[in-house]
N, C-alpha and C positions, 0 to 999 in steps of 0.2 A: 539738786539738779546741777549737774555740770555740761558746758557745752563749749568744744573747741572750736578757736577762735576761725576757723576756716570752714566752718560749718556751714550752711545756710540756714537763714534766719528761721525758715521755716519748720526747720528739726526739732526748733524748741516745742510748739504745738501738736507736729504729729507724734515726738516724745511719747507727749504726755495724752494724749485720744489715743494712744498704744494702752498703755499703761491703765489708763480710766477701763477701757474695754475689758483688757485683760483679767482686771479688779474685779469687775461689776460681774461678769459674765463665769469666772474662776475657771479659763481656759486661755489657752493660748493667743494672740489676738489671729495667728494665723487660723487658727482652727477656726473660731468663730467667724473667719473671713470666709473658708471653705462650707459653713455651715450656711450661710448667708446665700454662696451664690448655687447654694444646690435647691433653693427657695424659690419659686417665683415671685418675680416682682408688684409690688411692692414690699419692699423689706421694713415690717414697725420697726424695728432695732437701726434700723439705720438711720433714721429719720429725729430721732435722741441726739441730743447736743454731746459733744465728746464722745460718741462713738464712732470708732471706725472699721474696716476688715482688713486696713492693712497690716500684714505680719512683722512682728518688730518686739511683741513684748511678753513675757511671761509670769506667771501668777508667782508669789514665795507663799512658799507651804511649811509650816510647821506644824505637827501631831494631829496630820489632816485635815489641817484648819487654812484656808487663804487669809493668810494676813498682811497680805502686800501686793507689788506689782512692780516691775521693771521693764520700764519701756523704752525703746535705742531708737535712734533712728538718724541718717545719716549714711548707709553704709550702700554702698550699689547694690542693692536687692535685700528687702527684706528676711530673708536668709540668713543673710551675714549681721541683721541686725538681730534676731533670735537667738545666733550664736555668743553673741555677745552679752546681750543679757542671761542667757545660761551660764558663762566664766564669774558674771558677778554675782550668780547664786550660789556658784560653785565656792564663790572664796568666799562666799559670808555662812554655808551650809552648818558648819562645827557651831554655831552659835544659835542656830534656831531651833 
C-alpha cells in the first residue's frame, strides 16, 4: 500500500473496500457500483463489510483468472481513480 503524504486519511480505507469489491465481485468496482444502483433497494451486497460502489479499482487478470485487485482512491472523481489503477496494470501486464 502506498499513500501520499497529502492524501486524506481516509483514502486509505476506501483504497482498500475499492480493491476488496473489486476482488470479491471480479469486476470493476465501478461497474458493480452501476450494478447496484440499477437494483432496488435494499442492496444484500452492500450491507457486507468492505464493500463498496464507489468506482476506483480494477480486477488483475492473468490467463483469465482474477488474481488480484487494485484499488486508488484520492483523485477528484472516481474516474481518475480507475484510470489510475489501469497505468498500474498496464506497467505490471508483461509479467502476468
Amino acid at each position: 500500500m502506498l499513500h501520499d503524504s497529502g492524501a486524506n486519511p481516509h483514502t486509505l480505507e476506501n483504497s482498500l473496500r475499492k480493491a476488496y469489491t473489486s476482488l470479491t465481485y471480479r469486476v470493476p468496482s465501478g461497474d458493480f457500483g452501476k450494478r447496484m444502483a440499477a437494483l432496488p433497494p435494499p442492496h444484500g451486497a452492500m450491507l457486507l463489510d468492505k464493500v463498496t460502489s464507489a468506482e476506483g479499482a480494477l480486477p488483475v487478470v492473468s490467463n483469465k483468472e482474477v488474481i488480484g485487485s487494485i484499488g486508488i482512491s484520492g483523485a477528484p472523481g472516481g474516474h481518475r481513480d480507475a484510470a489510475c489503477a489501469q497505468a498500474g496494470i498496464d506497467k505490471i501486464a508483461g509479467g502476468l
